[in-house]
C-alpha positions as CSV (number, residue, x, y, z in Angstrom):
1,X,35.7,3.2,-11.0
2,X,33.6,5.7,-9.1
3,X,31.7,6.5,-12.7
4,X,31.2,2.8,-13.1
5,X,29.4,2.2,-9.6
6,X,27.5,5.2,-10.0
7,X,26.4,4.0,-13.2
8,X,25.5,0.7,-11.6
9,X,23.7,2.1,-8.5
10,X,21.6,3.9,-10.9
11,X,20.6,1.3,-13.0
12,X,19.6,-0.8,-9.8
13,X,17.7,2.2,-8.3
14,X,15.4,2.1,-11.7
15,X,15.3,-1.3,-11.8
16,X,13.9,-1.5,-8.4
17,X,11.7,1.5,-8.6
18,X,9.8,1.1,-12.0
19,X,6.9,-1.3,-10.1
20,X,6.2,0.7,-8.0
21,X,6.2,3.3,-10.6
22,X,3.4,1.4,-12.4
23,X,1.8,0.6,-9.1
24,X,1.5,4.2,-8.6
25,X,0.4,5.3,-11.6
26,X,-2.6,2.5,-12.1
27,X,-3.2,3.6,-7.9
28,X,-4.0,6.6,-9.7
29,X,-6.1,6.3,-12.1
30,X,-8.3,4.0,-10.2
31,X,-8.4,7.0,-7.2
32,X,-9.6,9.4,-10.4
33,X,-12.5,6.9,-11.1
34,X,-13.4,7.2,-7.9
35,X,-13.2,10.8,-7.5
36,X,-14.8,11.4,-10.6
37,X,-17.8,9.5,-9.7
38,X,-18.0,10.8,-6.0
39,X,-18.3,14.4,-7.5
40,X,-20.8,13.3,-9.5
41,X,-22.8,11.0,-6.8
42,X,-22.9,12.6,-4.2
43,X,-21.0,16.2,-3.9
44,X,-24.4,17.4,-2.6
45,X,-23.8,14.9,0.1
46,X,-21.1,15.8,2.9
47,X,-18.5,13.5,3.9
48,X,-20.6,10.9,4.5
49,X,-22.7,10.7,1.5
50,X,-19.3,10.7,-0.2
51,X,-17.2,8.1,1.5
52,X,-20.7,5.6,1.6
53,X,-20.5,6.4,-2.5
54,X,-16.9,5.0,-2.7
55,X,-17.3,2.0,-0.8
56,X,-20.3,0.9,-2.9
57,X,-17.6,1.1,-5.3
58,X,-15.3,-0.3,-3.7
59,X,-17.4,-3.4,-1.9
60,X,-18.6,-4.0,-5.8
61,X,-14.4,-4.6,-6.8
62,X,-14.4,-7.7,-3.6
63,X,-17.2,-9.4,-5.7
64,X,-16.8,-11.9,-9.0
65,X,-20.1,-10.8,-10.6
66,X,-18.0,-6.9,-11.1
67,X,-15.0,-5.8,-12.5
68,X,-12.2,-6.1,-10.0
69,X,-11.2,-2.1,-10.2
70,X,-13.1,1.1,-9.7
71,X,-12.7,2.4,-12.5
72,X,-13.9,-1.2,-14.2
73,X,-17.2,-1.1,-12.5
74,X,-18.0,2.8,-12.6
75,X,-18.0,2.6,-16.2
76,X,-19.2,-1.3,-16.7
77,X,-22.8,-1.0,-18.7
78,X,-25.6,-3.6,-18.2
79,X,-28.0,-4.7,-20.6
80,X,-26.5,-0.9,-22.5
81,X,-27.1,1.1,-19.3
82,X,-24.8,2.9,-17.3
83,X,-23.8,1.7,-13.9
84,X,-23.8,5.3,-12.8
85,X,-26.0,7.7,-14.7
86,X,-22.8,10.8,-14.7
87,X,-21.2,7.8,-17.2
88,X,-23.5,8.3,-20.0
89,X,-24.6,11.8,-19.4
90,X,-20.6,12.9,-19.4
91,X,-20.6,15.7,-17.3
92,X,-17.7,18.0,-16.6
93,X,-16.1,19.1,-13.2
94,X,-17.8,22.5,-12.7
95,X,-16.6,23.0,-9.0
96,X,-12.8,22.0,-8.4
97,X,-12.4,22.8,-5.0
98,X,-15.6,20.3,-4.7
99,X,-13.9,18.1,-6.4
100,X,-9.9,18.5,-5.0
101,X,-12.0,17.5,-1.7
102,X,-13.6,14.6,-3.2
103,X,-10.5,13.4,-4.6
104,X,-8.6,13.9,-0.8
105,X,-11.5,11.6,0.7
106,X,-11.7,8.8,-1.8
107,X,-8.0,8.6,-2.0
108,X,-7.8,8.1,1.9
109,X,-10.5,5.2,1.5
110,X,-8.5,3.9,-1.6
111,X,-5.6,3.8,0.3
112,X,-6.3,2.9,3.9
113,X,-9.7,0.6,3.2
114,X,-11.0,2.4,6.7
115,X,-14.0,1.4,8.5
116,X,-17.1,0.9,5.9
117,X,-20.3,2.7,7.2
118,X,-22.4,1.0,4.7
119,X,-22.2,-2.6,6.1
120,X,-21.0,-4.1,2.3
121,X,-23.7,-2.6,0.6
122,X,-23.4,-2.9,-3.1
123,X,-25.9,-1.0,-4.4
124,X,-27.4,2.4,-3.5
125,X,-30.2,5.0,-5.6
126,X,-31.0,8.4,-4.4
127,X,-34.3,9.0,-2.3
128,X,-36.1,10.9,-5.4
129,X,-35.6,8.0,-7.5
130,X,-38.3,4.9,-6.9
131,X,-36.3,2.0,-5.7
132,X,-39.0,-0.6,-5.9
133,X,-36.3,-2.9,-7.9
134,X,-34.3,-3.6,-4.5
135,X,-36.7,-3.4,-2.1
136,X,-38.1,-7.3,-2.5
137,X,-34.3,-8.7,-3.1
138,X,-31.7,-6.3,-1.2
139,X,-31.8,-5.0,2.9
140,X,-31.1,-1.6,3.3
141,X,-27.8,-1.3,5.1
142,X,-27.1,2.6,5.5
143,X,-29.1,6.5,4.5
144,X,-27.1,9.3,3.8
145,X,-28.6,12.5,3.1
146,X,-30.2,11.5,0.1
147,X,-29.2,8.2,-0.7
148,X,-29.9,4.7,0.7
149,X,-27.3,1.5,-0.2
150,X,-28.4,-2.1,0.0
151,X,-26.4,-5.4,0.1
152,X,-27.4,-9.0,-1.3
């Protein structure tokens, strides 16, 4: 009899546990997106330049005209382009202490959906890089270092 309920228990443990399972493991891959493209956005950045980089990401998955994960708009293309240019390049982790820390700080915005320093902002393009495209339809919400993000 004791066999049989431990048998039983068992069963209902996996039962119960295999969502969240699943919800972990897609959690998971959708904090590697993220951590992948923080290293490669903005590890020149600091904190900030990181966490503003995520929740571009992030305020892109609350809108119908992206994908509704991370990892579905870092590597959506448009008109053959890559959202993000580290996409079509495919560059490899060279740092992964760089990128351990990027990983920590993405998963706590992942996770916790803390306060957003970028105001919503959707977009962003790094200060070398001529953003004359947003300028007459986007407002600049937020600088970092050497990025700027714009909303709608």
């Amino acid at each position: 009899m004791k066999k049989l309920f431990t048998a039983l228990a068992t069963s209902i443990i996996l039962i119960l546990s295999t969502p969240a399972i699943a919800e972990t493991s897609a959690h998971s891959q959708q904090i590697e997106c993220l951590a992948r493209n923080a290293y490669f956005e903005a590890r020149g950045e600091g904190r900030a330049g990181i966490e503003a980089v995520t929740h571009v990401v992030i305020n892109r998955t609350k809108q119908p005209k992206w994908p509704s994960t991370p990892c579905g708009v870092i590597y959506q293309r448009s008109r053959g382009s890559c959202q993000f240019s580290w996409v079509c390049t495919r560059n490899s982790i060279r740092d992964q202490r760089l990128y351990s820390y990027c990983r920590d700080l993405v998963t706590r915005i992942y996770m916790e959906r803390p306060y957003d320093p970028t105001r919503g902002a959707t977009f962003f393009h790094g200060v070398s890089v001529p953003g004359y495209w947003f300028r007459n339809n986007l407002r600049v919400t937020y600088r970092s270092g050497g990025h700027i993000f714009y909303r709608d």
